[in-house]
Every structure is written in structure tokens, then in C-alpha cells.
N, C-alpha and C positions, 0 to 999 in steps of 0.2 A: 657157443658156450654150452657146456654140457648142463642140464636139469639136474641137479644133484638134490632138490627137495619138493617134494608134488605128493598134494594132500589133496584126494578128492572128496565130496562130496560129504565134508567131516560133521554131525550133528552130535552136541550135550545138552541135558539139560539135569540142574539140578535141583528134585521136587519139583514146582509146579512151573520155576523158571528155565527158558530156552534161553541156556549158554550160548551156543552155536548152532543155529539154522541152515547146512546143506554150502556147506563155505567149503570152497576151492582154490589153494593157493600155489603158486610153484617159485623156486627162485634158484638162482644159476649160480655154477661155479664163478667165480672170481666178479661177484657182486655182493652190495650189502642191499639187501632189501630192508624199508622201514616197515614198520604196523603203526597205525595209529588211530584213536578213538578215544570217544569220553572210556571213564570206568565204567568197568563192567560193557565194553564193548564185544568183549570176546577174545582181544590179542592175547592175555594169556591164558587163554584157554585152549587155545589153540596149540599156541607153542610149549604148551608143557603137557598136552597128551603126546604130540611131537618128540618131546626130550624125555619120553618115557614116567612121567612125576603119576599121571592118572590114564584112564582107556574115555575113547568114543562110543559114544552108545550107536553111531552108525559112521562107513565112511570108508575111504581106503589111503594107507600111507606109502610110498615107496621113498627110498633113500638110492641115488645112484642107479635109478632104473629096478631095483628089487623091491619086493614087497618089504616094508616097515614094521615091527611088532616088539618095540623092547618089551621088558619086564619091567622097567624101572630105569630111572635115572642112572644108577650106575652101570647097568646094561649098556647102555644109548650110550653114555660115555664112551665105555672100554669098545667100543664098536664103531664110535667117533663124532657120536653127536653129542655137545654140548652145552648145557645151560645155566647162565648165573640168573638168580631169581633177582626178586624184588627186597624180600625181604632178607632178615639174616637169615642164614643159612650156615652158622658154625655152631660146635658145641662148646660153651663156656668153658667145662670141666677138666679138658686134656689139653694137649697141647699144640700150637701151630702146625707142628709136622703131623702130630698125629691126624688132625682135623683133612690135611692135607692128602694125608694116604689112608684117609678112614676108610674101613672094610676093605683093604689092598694088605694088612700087612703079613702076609703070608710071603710076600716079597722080601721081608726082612728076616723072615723067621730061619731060625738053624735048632734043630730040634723044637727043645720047648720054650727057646728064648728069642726073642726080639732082638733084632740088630739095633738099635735106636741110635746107634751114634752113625749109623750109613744111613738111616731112614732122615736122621735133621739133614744131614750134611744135602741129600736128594733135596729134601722140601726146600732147603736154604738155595741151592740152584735153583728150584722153579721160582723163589722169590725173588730171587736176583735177577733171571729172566726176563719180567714183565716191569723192571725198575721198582720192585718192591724190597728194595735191599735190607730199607730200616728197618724190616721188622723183624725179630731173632725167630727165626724157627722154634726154640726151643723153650719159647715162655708159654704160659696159659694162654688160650685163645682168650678168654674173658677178660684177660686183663689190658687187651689193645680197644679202640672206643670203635666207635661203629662204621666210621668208613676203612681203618684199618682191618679189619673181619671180613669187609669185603673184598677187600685187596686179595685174603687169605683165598677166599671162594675162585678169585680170578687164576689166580695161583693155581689151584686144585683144578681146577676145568683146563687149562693151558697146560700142563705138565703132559697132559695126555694128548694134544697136539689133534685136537679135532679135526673134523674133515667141516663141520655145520658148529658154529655158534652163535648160540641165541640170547642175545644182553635184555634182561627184561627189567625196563627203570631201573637201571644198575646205576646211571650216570647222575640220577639225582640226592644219591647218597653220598659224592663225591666232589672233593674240592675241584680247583682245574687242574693240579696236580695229578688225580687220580682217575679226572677223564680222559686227560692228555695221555696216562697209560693205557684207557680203554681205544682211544681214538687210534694211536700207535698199533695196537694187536688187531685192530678192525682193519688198516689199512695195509700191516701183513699179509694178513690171510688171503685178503681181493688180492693181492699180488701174486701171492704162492695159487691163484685158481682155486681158493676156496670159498665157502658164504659165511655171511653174517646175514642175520636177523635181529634189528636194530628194533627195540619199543622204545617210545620216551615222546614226552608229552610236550616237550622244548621241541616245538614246529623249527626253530631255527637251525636249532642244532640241527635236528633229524632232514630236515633241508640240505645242510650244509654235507652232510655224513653219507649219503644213502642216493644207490643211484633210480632205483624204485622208491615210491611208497604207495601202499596200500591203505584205504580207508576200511575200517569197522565199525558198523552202529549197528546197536540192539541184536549182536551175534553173527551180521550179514555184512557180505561184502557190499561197499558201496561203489569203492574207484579207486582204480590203480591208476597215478601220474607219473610218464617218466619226469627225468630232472627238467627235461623242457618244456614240461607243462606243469611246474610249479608254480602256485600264487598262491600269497599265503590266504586270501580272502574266500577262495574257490575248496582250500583245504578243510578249512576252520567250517566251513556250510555244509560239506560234505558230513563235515564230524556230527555235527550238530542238529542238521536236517533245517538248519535257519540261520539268518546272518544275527551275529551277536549284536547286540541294542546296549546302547550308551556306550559309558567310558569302560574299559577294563580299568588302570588305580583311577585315582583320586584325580580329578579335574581342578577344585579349589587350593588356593595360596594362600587364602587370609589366615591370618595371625589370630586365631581364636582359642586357642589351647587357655587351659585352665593357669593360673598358676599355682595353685595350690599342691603342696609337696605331698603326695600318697604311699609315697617308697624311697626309702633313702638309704643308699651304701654309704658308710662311712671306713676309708681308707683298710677293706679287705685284701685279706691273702690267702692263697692256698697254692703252696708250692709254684710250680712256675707257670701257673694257671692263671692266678690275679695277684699283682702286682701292685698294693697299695693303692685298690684301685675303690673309687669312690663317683656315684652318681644318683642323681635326682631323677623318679618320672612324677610328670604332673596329673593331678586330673583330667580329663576329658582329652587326653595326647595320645597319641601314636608315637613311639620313643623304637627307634630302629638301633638294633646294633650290629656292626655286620665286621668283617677282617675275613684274613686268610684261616685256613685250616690250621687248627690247633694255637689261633691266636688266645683261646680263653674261654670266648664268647657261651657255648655251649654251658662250659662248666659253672659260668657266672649264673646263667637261668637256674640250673639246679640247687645252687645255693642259696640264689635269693625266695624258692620255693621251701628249702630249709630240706631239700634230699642228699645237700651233703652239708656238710660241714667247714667254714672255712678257718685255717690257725691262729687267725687273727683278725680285726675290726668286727662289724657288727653291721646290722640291717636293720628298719624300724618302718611298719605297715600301719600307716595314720596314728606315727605316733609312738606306736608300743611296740618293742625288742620283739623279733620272732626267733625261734628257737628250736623249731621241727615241723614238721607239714600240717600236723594237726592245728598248731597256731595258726601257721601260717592258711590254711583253710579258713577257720576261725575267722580271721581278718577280712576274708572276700578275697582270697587268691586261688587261681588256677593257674594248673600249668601243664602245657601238651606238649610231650618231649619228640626231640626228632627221631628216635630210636620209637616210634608209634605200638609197634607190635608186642614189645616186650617193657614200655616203661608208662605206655600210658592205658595199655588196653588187656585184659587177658581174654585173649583171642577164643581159648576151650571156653566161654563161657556166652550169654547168650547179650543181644544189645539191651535187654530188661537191666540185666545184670550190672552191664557196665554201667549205664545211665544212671539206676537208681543208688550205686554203692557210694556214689559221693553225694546225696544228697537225703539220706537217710535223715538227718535233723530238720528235713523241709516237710514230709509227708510223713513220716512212723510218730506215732503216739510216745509222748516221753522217749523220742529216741531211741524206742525198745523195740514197741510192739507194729510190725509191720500188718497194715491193712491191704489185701491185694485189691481192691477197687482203687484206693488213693494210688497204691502206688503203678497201676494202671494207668491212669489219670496224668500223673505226674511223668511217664516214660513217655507217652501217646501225645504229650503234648511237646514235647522234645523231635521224636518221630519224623510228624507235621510240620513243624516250626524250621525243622531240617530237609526234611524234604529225604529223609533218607530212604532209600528202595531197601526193601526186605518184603518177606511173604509175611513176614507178622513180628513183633518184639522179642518172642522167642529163639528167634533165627540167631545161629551160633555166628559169633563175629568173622570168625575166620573164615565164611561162607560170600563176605560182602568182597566188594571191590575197593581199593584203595582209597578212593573219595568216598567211598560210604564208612569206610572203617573212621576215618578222618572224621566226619559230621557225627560217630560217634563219640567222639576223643572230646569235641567241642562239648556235645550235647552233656557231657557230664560237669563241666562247667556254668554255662550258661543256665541249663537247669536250676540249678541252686544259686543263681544270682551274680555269680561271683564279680565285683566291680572292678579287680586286676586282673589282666589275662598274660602270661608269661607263654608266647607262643615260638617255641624252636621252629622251625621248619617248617611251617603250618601247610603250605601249600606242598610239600614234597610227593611225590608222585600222584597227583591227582591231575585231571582234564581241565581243558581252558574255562568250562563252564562251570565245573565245581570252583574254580580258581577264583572266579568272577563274584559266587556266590557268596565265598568266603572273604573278600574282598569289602562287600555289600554290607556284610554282619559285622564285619570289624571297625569301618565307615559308622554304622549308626550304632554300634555302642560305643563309638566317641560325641557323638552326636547327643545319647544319653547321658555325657559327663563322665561314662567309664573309662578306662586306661588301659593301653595294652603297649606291652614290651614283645617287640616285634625283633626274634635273632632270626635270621636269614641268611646263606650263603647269595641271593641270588642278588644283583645289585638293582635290576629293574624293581625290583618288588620293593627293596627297601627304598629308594628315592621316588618311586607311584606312590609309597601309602602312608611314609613318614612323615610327623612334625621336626623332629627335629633325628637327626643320625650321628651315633654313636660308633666312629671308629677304633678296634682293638688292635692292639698288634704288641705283641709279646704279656698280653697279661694284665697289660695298661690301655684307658681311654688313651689316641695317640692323635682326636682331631673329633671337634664336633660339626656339623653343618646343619644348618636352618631350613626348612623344604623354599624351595624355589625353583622354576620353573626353568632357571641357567643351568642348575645342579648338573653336572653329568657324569656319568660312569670314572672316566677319566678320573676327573679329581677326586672322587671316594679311590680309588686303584693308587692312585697318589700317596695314600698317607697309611697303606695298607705294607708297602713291599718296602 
């Protein structure tokens, strides 16, 4: 098979931290190669000096036997290398096609005008392409939710018919619907003789997917497995540099949840989102809600945080109607959305920042006057308590790796107390270890009597960590079940389809 990607000797580092230490990778036409590592191992660091996004500070690239050197992502593109990121990657403001053919449309231009009715009609074929049909070329990107934006991003990379694509935790934004299109276009390409460059932190999947995989720790290569020297236990050690200690969920069955009612839906609606839908979480519970894509789920966290608004019923947090985020903060609630980059963190700003802005009532004087010792003090001990890696509390968030941006997102909660934790997605593109860790934290603040509302797409995670599970499907609870140790997949999948 021909090498169609070979990276030697690649080293980053950024400020005092080594990204990539001297890593040498190659992968073949009509293979997918995996990556995989805790955060912050270096996989996308890798792959996105690769896809043109930033440069190595040493190293050498070739594509196809030639030396490598885009400018930029869109370079690497139109030249055939392609990358969907991790995070969004659309502009809310314009429109699907436009997003689609952003900086191309000189394609449509006739003089000084824009063809825009050739330019949707284009972008509506590449979405039709990849089985993204639902979604109209011609509305606002920002008005589709966050695995639909993705879809866009696949769309925009596929249109141009790569020779190299690189999926970086793309699949953990996505229902199975949406991986099933990624899984589809991956097993294209290996057919047509072209690569894929699979990240994702689901060992199964990437198992299942991926005729290599490559380990990364701490910026270095550790070990390439072919598929016949896959084990998932040789993998995981690899990652980690140790075999993981205890259980990853929860071990115990006993019935000890609080009774006592902390949060209460009564008979909500919001368009075709919530369906007169009404539920209880107790104290000291783990309350799972899980269903298919766009059963509701998502929307319901938002609301009961009071980030949207629903046309009808009501909510009440120990008691008392909440009414907007400020109450509902008020009350002891947080909430960490699975859209992380853009609804729970602002990324241009430093982890000081994010930490301390939801807890200003806990260390500033009359809620006014900020002391920088206290609130020193008060981020430092979030930090710690998190375990987060940074060079210091200053360190701009956009700088961390996915499980540290995450142990942000927490730390602005837990900080300030909060006794309700409304967690989307909490584990979404983070390492088996960070998973673990999170895991641990959400275990012993139930153990301290606290609550947490646990929405999930992933079904292990909801029957590992739940008291009790919360299935949606169309808008409406559609089936509850008890945690027990019979529980399996199957019957949550049962009352979902």
C-alpha cells in the first residue's frame, strides 16, 4: 500500500509545556489508522499541524512521498488533506452553505454578485452526500444544535473529496445516527485507497473502526497495535503508563438515595422538545436521563438551569419557582452544557476567570469588591482539588486539552458549593482516566447528600452511574428504570426507538 502520510521527527511545545517530543507517525492508503491517549497526549497536536490549523517547531512532513507544508487548513484542504475538529467549527451568523463554502466563494461570484442560489443548491448536494439531507442549506448555521453543525463541518471537508481525513473526537458529539454517517464515509475512503485518521477515546469503537492504532502519552509515541494485537487491557496501560485501580461506574445496588424532592418539573412544554413532561430528582441521587438524538433531553437541562424558557408548566429548586439562571444559581444549581466551548466556558479567557466568575458571592467582599489573595485562594483550591494541568491559573483555556477544559467547566460549580449538578455530556471527549476521575467526584457528592442530573448520550455511563434512569423519546419521560445490576443496554434501547 502506498504511505500516503509520514511525519518525522515532529516536536511542539507550548510555553514551558512539550506538546510533542520527536513523534514519528506514517499511515497508508486504504487504512484508517487510530490515535489514542489520555488529554493532552499530543493526538491533536499532531494532527492539526498535519491538517495545516498551527506549524512544528521541528520535524518533517510529506504527503504522498512530497515534502508537506500547508499554510492553513484551507490550504491542506484544497490540496486534499482534511480535518473535522473536536470542537465547533461553524459560524453561527451566515448560513449553512455559506459556512460550507466559507472563503471559496469566488466560485459563485459573476462580477460583483454571488450566485447563492448555485452556491445552496452545491452545499445541499454535499449534505445530501454524507445522509445529511435534514438539514436545509439555506438556514443560519446557528440555528441547527450542536451535532447538526457538525454534520455541516463533515459536509464542508467531504465536498472537497480528500485524498487524508482526520476525525478528531468528532464521534463523541454525535448520536448513532451521526456516527453511522461518520463510520460510512471512513469505510468509503479505505475502499477508494484512501486514509483516515481516527482520534476518539471510545477504545471500542476505535477498536472496532481502525486497522492500526497508535498510542500517545505525555507527547510520545508509546505503541502501535495491529488489529491482532488488540487487548483492551494492554491498550488502556499503554495510555496511562498503569493498569487502572477499582471499578470504573459504580459497583454498589443498595437503595440508598434520599427521598427527599430537590427539583421538581411539573407538566412542562417547549415546542416539540418537552411534552408535558414532568419529573422528580431526589437528594443524595444520581437521576440519568438518556433517549435518542433530539428526543428533548438536552433541551430539558437548559431549561431546568432557567437558560431557556419553557411555554408552559414550571420548575421549583427546594421548594421555590426558579425563573432564570441567577435563581436558579441562587438555589445551589449548576450546570455544564455539552456544547462545553461555547455555553459553558469562554475559552479567550484565562482558567482564574472561568473558575472565579461563578463564584464571586463566595470570596469578593459584599459581592463587589474582588481581593486577588482570596480569590487566589479560591481558584488554587479548585486547581488542586481538580487536578487540573496548566502552567499556572492564568493559562488561557483554549490552551488546555479537553479533560482539562472539562475539570474547568466542573470547577466553576463545585467551587461555589453547588448541591444540584445538571451535567450534559460531562464525560464527552475526555480520556478513560479523566472519565474515571469524574466518575469518583460525582460518586462522592452523592455520598455527601448532593444531586446530580446526569443527561448522557452514552448508555454504559448511564446504567454505571445511575439511581434511577430516565428515558425520553419524543419530548416525553417514555419509561423509568431502577439501577440494577440485570439492567442492560438492550432494555434502555427498548423504550428509546
Amino acid at each position: 500500500m502506498i504511505q500516503t502520510v509520514e511525519i518525522r521527527n515532529m516536536s511542539k511545545r507550548f510555553g514551558p509545556t512539550i506538546a510533542l517530543a520527536d513523534v514519528s507517525i506514517t499511515a497508508l492508503g486504504g487504512e484508517v489508522l487510530g490515535l489514542i491517549g489520555e488529554n493532552g497526549s499530543g493526538k491533536s497536536t499532531v494532527t492539526s499541524i498535519y491538517a495545516g490549523m498551527q506549524h512544528a517547531d521541528s520535524g518533517e512532513m510529506f504527503f504522498m512521498g512530497k515534502p508537506w507544508s500547508p499554510t492553513s487548513m484551507t490550504d491542506a484542504l484544497r490540496r486534499g488533506v482534511g480535518m473535522i475538529v473536536q470542537e465547533n467549527g461553524t459560524v453561527p451568523g451566515i448560513t449553512v452553505a455559506e459556512n460550507i463554502f466559507l472563503g471559496e466563494t469566488q466560485e459563485f461570484t459573476r462580477g460583483l454578485f454571488v450566485d447563492r442560489k448555485k452556491m445552496t443548491a452545491q452545499a445541499q448536494k454535499a449534505l445530501d452526500d454524507i445522509g445529511a439531507g435534514h438539514i436545509s442549506a439555506s438556514v443560519p448555521a446557528g440555528m441547527l444544535d450542536f451535532q447538526d453543525r457538525k454534520l455541516v463541518e463533515i459536509a464542508k471537508v467531504m465536498a472537497k473529496a480528500p485524498s487524508v481525513l482526520v476525525v478528531d473526537e468528532t464521534t463523541t458529539a454525535l448520536s448513532q445516527k451521526g456516527r453511522d454517517i461518520i463510520y460510512e464515509i471512513m469505510a468509503r475512503m479505505k475502499a477508494e485507497g484512501k486514509t483516515v485518521i481516527f482520534i476518539s477515546h471510545d477504545l471500542d469503537e476505535i477498536m472496532e473502526q481502525c486497522d492500526r492504532l497508535t498510542v500517545l502519552r505525555d507527547g510520545k509515541i508509546i505503541r502501535t497495535f495491529s488489529a491482532e494485537e488488540y487487548d483492551p487491557d494492554a491498550i488502556r496501560t499503554s495510555m496511562i503508563g498503569r493498569e487502572i485501580q477499582g471499578s470504573y461506574y459504580r459497583s454498589d445496588y443498595e437503595k440508598d438515595a434520599g427521598t427527599e424532592t430537590v427539583l421538581k418539573a411539573d407538566d412542562l412544554c417547549l415546542s416539540d422538545q418537552l411534552v408535558h413532561l414532568s419529573m422528580e430528582l431526589h437528594a443524595g441521587e444520581i437521576l440519568g436521563i438518556g433517549g435518542l438524538s433530539h428526543c428533548g433531553m438536552h433541551t430539558l437541562g437548559k431549561v431546568l438551569f432557567g437558560a431557556e424558557h419553557a411555554e408552559s408548566g414550571s420548575f421549583t429548586v427546594h421548594g421555590k419557582t426558579i425563573r432564570n439562571e441567577a435563581e436558579a444559581m441562587k438555589e445551589g444549581l449548576g450546570y455544564v452544557a455539552k456544547d462545553r466551548d461555547s455555553e459553558s466556558l469562554c475559552t479567550e479567557a484565562s482558567i482564574r476567570d472561568n473558575i472565579s466568575v461563578a463564584g464571586l458571592d463566595k470570596f469578593a467582599v459584599k459581592d463587589v469588591l474582588i481581593l486577588p489573595g482570596r480569590e487566589k485562594k479560591y481558584v488554587g483550591e479548585q486547581v488542586a482539588a481538580l487536578q487540573i494541568k496548566c502552567s499556572s491559573a492564568d493559562q488561557y483555556v483554549s490552551a488546555l486539552s479537553g479533560g482539562n477544559k472539562q475539570k474547568v467547566a466542573f470547577g466553576k460549580w463545585t467551587g461555589r458549593g453547588s448541591d444540584i449538578l445538571i451535567l450534559d455530556c460531562p464525560t464527552r471527549g475526555v480520556d478513560i482516566g479523566v472519565k474515571q476521575a469524574m466518575y469518583r467526584l460525582m460518586y462522592r457528592m452523592r455520598q455527601e447528600g448532593k444531586s446530580i442530573l446526569l443527561i448522557s448520550e452514552e448508555l454504559a455511563e448511564l446504567i454505571g452511574m445511575s439511581d434511577r434512569l430516565l428515558v425520553m423519546k419524543d419530548g416525553s419521560i417514555s419509561k423509568e428504570f431502577l439501577r440494577s445490576p440485570e439492567l442492560s443496554e438492550a432494555d434502555v434501547i427498548r423504550c428509546m426507538i
